[in-house]
LUMKOL-202643 format. One record per residue (C-alpha): residue number from 1; x, y, z. Coordinates in Angstrom, 1 decimal, m for minus. Example, Ala and Ser with C-alpha at 12.3 -4.5 7.8 and 13.67 -1.06 7.14 Angstrom:
BEGIN
[node 1 [12.3 m4.5 7.8]] [node 2 [13.7 m1.1 7.1]] 
This chain:
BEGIN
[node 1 [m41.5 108.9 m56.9]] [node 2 [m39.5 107.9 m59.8]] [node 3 [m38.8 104.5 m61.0]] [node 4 [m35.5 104.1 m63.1]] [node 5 [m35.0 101.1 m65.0]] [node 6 [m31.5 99.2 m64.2]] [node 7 [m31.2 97.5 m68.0]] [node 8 [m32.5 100.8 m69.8]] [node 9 [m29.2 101.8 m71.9]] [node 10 [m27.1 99.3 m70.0]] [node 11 [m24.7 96.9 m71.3]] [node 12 [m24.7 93.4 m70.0]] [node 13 [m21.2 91.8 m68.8]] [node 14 [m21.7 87.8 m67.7]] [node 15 [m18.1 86.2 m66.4]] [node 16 [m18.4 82.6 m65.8]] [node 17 [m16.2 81.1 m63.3]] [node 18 [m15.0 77.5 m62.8]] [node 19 [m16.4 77.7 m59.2]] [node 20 [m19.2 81.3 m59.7]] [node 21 [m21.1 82.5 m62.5]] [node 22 [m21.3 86.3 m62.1]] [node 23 [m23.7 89.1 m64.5]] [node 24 [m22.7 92.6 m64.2]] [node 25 [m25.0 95.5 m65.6]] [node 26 [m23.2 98.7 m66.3]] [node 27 [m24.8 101.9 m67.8]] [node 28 [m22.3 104.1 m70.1]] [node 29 [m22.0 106.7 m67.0]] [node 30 [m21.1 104.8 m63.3]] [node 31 [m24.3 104.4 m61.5]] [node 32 [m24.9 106.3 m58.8]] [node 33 [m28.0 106.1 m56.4]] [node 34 [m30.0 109.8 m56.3]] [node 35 [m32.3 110.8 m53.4]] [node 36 [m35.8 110.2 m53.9]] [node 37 [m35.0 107.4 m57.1]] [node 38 [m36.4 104.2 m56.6]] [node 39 [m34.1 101.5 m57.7]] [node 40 [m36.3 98.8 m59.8]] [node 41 [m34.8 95.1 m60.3]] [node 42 [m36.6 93.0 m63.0]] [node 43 [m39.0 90.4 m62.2]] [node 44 [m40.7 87.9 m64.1]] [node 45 [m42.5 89.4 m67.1]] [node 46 [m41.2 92.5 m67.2]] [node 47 [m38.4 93.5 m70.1]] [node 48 [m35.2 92.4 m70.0]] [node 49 [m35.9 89.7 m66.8]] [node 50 [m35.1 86.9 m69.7]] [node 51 [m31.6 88.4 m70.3]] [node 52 [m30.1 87.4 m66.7]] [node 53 [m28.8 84.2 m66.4]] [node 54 [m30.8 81.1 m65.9]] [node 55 [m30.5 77.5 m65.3]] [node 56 [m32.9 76.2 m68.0]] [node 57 [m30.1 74.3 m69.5]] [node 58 [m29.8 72.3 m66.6]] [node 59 [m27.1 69.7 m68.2]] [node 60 [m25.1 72.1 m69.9]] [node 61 [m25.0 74.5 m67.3]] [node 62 [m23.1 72.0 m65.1]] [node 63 [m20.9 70.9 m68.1]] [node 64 [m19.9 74.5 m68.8]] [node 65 [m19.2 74.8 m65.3]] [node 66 [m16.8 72.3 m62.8]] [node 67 [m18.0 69.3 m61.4]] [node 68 [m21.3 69.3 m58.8]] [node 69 [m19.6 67.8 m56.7]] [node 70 [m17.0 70.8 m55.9]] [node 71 [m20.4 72.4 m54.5]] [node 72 [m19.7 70.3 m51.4]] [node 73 [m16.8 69.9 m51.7]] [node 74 [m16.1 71.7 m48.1]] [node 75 [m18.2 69.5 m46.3]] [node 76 [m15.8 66.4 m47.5]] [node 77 [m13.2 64.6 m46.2]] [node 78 [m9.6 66.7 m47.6]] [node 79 [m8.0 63.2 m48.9]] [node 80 [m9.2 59.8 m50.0]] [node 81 [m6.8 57.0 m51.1]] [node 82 [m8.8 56.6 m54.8]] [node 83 [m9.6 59.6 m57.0]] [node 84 [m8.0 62.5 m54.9]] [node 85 [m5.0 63.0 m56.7]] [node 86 [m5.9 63.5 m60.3]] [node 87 [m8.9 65.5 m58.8]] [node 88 [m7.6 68.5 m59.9]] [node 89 [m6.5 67.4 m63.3]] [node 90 [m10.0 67.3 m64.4]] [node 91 [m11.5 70.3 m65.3]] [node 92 [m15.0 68.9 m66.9]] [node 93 [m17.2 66.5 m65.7]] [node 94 [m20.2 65.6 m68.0]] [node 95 [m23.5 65.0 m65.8]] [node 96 [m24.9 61.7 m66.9]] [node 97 [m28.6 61.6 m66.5]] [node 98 [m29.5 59.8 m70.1]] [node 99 [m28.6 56.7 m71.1]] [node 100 [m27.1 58.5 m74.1]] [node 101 [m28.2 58.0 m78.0]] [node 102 [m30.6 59.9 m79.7]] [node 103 [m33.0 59.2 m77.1]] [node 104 [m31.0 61.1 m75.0]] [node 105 [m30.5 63.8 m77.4]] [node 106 [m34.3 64.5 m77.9]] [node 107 [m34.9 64.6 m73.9]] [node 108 [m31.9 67.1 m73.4]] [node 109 [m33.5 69.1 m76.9]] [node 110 [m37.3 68.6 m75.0]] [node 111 [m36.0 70.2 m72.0]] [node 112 [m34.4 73.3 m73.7]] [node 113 [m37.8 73.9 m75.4]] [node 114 [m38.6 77.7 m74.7]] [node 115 [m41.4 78.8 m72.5]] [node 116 [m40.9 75.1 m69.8]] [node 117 [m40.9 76.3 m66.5]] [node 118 [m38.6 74.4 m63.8]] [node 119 [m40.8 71.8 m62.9]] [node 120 [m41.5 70.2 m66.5]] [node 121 [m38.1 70.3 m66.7]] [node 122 [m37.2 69.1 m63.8]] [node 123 [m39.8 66.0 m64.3]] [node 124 [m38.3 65.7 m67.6]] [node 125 [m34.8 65.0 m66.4]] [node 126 [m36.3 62.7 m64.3]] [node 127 [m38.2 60.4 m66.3]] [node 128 [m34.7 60.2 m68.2]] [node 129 [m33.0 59.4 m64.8]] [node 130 [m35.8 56.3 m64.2]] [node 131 [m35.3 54.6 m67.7]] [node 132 [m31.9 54.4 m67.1]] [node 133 [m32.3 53.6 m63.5]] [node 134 [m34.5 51.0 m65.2]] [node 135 [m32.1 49.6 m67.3]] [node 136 [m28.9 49.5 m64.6]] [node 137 [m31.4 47.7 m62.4]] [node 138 [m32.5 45.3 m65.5]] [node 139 [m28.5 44.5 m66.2]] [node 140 [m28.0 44.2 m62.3]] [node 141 [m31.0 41.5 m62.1]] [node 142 [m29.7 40.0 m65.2]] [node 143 [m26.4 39.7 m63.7]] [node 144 [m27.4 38.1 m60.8]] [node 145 [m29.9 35.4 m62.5]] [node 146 [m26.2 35.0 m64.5]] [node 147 [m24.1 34.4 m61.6]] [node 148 [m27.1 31.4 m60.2]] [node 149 [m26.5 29.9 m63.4]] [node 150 [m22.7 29.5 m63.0]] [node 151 [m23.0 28.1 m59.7]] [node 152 [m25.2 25.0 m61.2]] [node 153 [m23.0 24.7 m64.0]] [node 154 [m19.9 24.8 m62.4]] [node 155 [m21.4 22.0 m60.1]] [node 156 [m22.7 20.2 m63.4]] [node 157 [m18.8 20.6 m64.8]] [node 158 [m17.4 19.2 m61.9]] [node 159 [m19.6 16.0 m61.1]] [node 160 [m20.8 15.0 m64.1]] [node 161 [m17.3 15.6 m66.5]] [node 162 [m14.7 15.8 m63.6]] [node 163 [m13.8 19.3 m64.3]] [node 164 [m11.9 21.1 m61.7]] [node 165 [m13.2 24.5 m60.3]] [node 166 [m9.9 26.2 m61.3]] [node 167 [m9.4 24.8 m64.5]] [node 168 [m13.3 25.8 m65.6]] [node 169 [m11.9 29.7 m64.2]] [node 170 [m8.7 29.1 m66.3]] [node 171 [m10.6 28.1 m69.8]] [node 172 [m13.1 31.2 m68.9]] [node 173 [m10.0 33.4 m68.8]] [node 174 [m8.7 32.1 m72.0]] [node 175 [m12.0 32.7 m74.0]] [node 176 [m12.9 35.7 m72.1]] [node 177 [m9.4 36.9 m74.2]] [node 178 [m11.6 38.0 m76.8]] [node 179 [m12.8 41.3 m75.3]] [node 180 [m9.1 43.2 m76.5]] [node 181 [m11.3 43.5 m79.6]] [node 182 [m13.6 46.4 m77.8]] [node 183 [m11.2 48.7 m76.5]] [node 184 [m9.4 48.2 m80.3]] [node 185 [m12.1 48.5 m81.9]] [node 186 [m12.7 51.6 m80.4]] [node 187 [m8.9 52.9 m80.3]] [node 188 [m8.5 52.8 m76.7]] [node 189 [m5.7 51.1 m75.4]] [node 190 [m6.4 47.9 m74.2]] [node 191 [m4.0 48.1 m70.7]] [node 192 [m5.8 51.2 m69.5]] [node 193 [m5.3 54.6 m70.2]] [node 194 [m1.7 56.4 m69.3]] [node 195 [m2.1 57.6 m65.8]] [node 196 [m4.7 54.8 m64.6]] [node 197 [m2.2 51.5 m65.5]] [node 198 [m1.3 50.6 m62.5]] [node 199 [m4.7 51.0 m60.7]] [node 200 [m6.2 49.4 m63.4]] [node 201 [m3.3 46.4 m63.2]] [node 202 [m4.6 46.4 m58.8]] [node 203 [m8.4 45.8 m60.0]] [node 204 [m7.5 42.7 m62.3]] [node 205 [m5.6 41.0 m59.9]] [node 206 [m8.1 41.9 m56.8]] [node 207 [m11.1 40.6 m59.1]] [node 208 [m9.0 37.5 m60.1]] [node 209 [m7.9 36.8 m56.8]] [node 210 [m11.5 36.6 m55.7]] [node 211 [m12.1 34.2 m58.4]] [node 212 [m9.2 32.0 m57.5]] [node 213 [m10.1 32.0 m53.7]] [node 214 [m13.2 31.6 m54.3]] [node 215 [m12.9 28.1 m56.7]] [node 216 [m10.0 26.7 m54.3]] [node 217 [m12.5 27.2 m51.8]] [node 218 [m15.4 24.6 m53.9]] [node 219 [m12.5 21.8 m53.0]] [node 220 [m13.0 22.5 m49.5]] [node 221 [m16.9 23.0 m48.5]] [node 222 [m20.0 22.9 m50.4]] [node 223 [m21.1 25.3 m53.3]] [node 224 [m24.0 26.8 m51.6]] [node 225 [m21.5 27.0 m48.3]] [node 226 [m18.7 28.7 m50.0]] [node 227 [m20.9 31.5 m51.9]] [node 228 [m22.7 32.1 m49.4]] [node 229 [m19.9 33.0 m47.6]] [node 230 [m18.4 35.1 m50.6]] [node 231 [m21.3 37.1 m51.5]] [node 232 [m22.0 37.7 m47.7]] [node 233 [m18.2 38.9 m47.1]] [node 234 [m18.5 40.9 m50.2]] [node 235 [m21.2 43.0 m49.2]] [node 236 [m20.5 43.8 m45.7]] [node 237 [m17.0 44.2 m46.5]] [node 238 [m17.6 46.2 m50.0]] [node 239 [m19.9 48.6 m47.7]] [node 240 [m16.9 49.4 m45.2]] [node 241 [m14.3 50.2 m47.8]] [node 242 [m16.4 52.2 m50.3]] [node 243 [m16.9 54.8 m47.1]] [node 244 [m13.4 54.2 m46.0]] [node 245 [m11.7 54.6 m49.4]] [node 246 [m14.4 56.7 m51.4]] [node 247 [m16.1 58.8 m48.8]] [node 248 [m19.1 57.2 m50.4]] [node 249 [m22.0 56.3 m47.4]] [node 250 [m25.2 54.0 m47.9]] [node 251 [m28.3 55.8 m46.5]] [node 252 [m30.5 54.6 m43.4]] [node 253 [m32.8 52.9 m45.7]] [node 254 [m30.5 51.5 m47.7]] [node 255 [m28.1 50.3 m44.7]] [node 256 [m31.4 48.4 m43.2]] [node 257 [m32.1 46.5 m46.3]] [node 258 [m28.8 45.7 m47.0]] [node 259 [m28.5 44.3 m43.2]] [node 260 [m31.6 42.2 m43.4]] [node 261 [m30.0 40.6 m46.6]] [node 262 [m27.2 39.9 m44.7]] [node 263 [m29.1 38.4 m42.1]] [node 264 [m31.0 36.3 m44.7]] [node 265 [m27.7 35.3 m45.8]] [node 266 [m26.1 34.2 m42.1]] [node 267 [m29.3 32.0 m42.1]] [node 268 [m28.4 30.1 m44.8]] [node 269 [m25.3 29.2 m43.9]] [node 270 [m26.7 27.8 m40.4]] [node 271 [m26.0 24.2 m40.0]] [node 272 [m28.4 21.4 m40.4]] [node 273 [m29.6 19.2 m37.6]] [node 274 [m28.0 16.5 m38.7]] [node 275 [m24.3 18.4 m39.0]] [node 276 [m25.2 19.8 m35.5]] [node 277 [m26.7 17.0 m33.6]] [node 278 [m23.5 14.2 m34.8]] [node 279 [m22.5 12.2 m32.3]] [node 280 [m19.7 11.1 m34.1]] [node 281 [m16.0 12.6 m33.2]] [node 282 [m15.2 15.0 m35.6]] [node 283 [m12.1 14.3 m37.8]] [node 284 [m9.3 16.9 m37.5]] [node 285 [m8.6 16.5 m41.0]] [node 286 [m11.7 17.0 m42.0]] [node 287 [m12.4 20.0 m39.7]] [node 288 [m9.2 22.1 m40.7]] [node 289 [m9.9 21.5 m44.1]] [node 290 [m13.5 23.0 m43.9]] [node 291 [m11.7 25.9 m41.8]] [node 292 [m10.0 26.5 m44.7]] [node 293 [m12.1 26.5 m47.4]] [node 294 [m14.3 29.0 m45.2]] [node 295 [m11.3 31.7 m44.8]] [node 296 [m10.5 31.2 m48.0]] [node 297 [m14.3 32.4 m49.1]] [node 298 [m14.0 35.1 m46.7]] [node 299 [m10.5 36.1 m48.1]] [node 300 [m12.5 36.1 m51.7]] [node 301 [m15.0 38.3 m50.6]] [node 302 [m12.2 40.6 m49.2]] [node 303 [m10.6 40.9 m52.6]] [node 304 [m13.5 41.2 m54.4]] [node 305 [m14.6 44.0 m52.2]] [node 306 [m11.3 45.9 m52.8]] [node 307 [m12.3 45.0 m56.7]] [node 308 [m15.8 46.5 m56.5]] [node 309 [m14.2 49.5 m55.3]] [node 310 [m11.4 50.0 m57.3]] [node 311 [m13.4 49.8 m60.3]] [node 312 [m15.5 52.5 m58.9]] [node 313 [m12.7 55.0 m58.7]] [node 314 [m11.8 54.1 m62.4]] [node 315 [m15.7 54.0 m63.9]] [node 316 [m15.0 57.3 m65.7]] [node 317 [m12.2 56.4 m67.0]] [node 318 [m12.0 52.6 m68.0]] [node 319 [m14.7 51.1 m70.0]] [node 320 [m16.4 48.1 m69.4]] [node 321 [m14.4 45.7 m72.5]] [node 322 [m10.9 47.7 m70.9]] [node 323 [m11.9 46.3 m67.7]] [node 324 [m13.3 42.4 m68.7]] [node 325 [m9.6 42.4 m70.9]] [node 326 [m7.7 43.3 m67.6]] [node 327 [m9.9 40.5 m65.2]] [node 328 [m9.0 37.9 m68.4]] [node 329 [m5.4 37.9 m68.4]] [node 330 [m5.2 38.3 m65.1]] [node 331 [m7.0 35.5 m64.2]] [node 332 [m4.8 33.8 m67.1]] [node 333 [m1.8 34.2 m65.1]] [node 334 [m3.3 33.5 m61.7]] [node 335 [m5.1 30.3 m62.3]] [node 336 [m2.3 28.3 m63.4]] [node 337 [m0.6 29.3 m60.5]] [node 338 [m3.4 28.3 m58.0]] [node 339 [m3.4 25.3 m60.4]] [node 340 [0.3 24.1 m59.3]] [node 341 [m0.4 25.3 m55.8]] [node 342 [m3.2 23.0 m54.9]] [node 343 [m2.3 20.6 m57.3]] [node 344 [m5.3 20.2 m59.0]] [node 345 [m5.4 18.0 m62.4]] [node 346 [m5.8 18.7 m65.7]] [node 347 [m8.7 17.3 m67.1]] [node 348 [m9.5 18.8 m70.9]] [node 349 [m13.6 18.1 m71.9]] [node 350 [m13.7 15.2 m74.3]] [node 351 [m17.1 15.2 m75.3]] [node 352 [m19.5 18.1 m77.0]] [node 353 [m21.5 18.1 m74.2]] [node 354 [m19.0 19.3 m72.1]] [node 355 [m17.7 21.9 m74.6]] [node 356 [m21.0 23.1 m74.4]] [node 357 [m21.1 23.1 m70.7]] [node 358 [m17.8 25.5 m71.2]] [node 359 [m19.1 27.8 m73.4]] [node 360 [m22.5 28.2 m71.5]] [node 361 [m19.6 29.1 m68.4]] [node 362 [m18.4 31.5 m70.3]] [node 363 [m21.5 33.6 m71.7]] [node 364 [m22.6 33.3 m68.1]] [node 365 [m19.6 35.0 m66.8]] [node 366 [m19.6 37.7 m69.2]] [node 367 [m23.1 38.5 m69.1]] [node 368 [m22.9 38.5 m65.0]] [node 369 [m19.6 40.7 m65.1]] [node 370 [m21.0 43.0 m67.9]] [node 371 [m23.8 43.8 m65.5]] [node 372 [m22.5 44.3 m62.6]] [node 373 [m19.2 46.3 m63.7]] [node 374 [m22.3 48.8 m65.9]] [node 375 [m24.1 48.8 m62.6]] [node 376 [m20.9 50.3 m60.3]] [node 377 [m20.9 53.4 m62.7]] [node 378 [m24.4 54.3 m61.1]] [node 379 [m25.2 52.3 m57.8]] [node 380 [m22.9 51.8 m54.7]] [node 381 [m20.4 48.9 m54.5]] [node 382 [m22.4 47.9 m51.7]] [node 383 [m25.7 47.8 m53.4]] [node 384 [m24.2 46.0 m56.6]] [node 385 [m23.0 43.2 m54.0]] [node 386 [m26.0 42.9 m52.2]] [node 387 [m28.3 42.7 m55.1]] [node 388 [m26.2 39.6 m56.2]] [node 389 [m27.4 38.1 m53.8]] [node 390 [m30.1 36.6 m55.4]] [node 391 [m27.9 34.1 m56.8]] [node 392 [m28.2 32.3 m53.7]] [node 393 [m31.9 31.7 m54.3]] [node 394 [m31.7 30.9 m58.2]] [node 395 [m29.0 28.1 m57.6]] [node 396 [m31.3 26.9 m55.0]] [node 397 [m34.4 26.7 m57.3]] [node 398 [m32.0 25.1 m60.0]] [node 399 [m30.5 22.9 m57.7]] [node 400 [m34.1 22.0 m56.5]] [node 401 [m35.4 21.3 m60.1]] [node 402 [m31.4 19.0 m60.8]] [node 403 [m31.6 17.0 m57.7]] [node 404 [m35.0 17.3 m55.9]] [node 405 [m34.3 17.8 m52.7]] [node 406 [m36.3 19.0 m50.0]] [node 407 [m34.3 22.3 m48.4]] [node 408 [m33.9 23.0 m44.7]] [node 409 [m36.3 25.9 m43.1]] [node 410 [m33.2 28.1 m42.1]] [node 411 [m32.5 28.0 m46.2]] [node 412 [m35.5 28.8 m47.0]] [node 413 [m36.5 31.5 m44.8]] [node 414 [m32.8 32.9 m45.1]] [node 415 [m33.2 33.1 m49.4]] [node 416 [m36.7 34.6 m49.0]] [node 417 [m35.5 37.2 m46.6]] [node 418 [m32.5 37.8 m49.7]] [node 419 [m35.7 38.2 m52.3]] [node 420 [m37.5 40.7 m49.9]] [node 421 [m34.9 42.1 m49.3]] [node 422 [m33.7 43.0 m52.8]] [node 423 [m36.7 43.6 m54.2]] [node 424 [m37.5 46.4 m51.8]] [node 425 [m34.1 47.7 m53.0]] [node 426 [m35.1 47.9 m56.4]] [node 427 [m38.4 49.3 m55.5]] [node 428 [m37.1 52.0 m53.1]] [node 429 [m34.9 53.1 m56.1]] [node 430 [m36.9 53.2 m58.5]] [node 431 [m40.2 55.1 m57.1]] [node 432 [m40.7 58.5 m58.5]] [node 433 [m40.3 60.4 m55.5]] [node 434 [m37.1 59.0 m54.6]] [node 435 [m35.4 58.7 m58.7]] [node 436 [m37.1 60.8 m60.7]] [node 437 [m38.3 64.3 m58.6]] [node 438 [m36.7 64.3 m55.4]] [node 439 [m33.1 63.7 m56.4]] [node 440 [m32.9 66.4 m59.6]] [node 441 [m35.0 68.7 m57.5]] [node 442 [m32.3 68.1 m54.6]] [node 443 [m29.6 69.0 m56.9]] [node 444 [m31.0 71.8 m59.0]] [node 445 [m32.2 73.6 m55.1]] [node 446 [m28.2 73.0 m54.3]] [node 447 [m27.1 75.1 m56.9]] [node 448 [m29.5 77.5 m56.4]] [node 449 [m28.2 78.3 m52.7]] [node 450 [m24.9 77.7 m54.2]] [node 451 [m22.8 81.3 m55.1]] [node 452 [m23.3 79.9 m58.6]] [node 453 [m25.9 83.0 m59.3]] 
């Protein structure tokens, strides 16, 4: 029997597609099947198998292409409130699995190295996808040591120099002003690009909303009470509106976690014995005004979950100095307003110390918000909430080394469930199986049953 050769004398045509990659081979006379001819394809090894297409460039291949996620795009929801509509605007979307640099660079020119077989390259995009897995998760813990910080200070502000909650958020926003030097710096406009405004313009006043309700809330109930409150609020809420909003789900592993934090949380805020054993008739003043401080750190965990998620429907297209700008002037223009509102004083610091005390507010706040807004272009809104959580604990251990005293079991078993909790997070994301092999072998075995051939 003879054996004829498919690429003997044959000229290769390869059409890419937004949405197929296709390779005809055509001889110079139409092909046509003879009896008795046995039609041989090219495997591996023989002549001419390194001509077809491949996906060895596994980063370009995508970027050359249309986004991964149009693969399943079938199996999604038609509309979504953010991100649907300029959807089809974008015709490239670059596949960020470096943390960029020349370290990047040398990965992506490692991989492309002739004669790698799938899986070293595969493993190589992984490692990549760890370190900066290891680095969002670094910020993210950062953040959150950041944010445990500012609750202490903002308690030391307030007791010690008789600075109000809101007027600390207001001098924050002032300084935070700064930050129109990044986006000009880079010659981005520092309002957002055209197109993205007036979502951008929603985010600000969402995130300094949160703020605001949050601080009017510290005139009310207790610091641990009311962020406790905000941070729980934020996550479950923050969970709900990411799917609702984003299509974007939390797994089963990562919904249980994420509930036992929540539950650590809800044990912390239990009462103490002596708050649930009083004798004494309670005073409706004083009861309507703890029921309002509480709503109001509900209704700031509400607004900051709207925040979380907004921000994640502009991550590609705002950067992280567009968005601290847009939370600065925003909170400029709110704060004053819950200023007049509450009718809280003025009360400038008169003394270095308390200067100080300002301007270790503000590098607090920047460093917590610089984390956490890096950490929503990678993770779940839901996940970047929860794993703030561990603010709860910090302020307790600073609060503990301040003013020693002795905490109540419920806090204590409640802010070591938090710690388990979100350290088994970081764990669970970080293990090789699950962020460097499983997910870039999950993707590249997509396109493979994908029409992209």
């Amino acid at each position: 029997m003879e054996s004829t050769h498919l690429l003997s004398g044959s000229k290769k045509r390869v059409k890419i597609h937004p949405h197929t990659v296709t390779a005809k081979y055509a001889t110079h006379t139409p092909y046509s099947p003879q009896p008795g001819v046995h039609t041989h394809f090219p495997q591996p090894g023989d002549d001419g198998y390194d001509d077809a297409p491949s996906f060895e460039d596994f980063g370009s291949f995508l970027e050359e292409t249309s986004d991964r996620k149009r693969l399943t795009e079938s199996r999604k929801w038609p509309l979504t409130l953010f991100g649907s509509k300029d959807r089809d605007r974008e015709t490239s979307h670059k596949l960020q699995v470096t943390g960029g640099g020349e370290g990047s660079e040398g990965g992506a020119k490692a991989a492309k190295g002739p004669g790698k077989g799938v899986g070293e390259q595969l493993a190589s995009f992984g490692e990549a996808s760890v370190s900066a897995s290891r680095l969002t998760w670094v910020l993210l813990l950062g953040a959150a040591l950041a944010h445990g910080c500012l609750i202490v200070l903002t308690r030391l502000a307030s007791e010690r120099f008789s600075l109000g909650p809101l007027f600390l958020l207001l001098l924050r926003s002032v300084v935070q002003l700064l930050a129109v030097a990044v986006p000009l710096h880079r010659g981005e406009n520092p309002f957002g690009p055209e197109g993205y405004r007036l979502r951008l313009l929603c985010y600000g006043v969402a995130y300094s909303l949160s703020l605001c309700c949050a601080y009017s809330s510290l005139s009310f109930v207790s610091a641990e009470n009311g962020t406790t409150t905000w941070r729980l609020a934020t996550t479950a809420l923050s969970a709900v509106l990411a799917f609702l909003l984003l299509e974007e789900k939390l797994g089963l592993a990562d919904g249980i976690t994420l509930g036992a934090g929540l539950c650590g949380l809800g044990l912390v805020l239990l009462p103490t014995t002596d708050e649930s054993n009083s004798d004494s008739p309670t005073d409706p003043v004083k009861f309507w005004r703890g029921a309002f401080g509480w709503s109001l750190s509900a209704l700031a965990g509400l607004w900051m979950a709207l925040a979380l998620v907004g921000y994640r429907s502009l991550k590609d297209r705002v950067g992280v100095g567009t968005a601290l700008f847009t939370v600065s002037w925003t909170g400029g223009l709110l704060a004053p307003a819950c200023l007049a509102l509450l009718q809280e004083g003025w009360s400038w610091p008169t003394s270095a110390p308390a200067w100080g005390l300002v301007l270790g507010l503000v590098a607090c706040s920047v460093s917590a918000f610089l984390g956490m807004t890096h950490a929503l272009t990678r993770l779940h809104p839901a996940l970047v909430s929860a794993s703030q959580s561990l603010e709860i604990p910090v302020a307790m251990l600073l609060h503990l080394a301040v003013l020693p005293l002795a905490p109540t079991a419920p806090e204590v078993v409640g802010n070591t469930m938090v710690v388990l909790s979100v350290g088994w997070l970081v764990v669970m994301k970080l293990l090789p199986s699950r962020g460097g092999g499983r997910r870039p072998r999950e993707e590249y075995e997509e396109i493979l049953d994908s029409p992209i051939k």
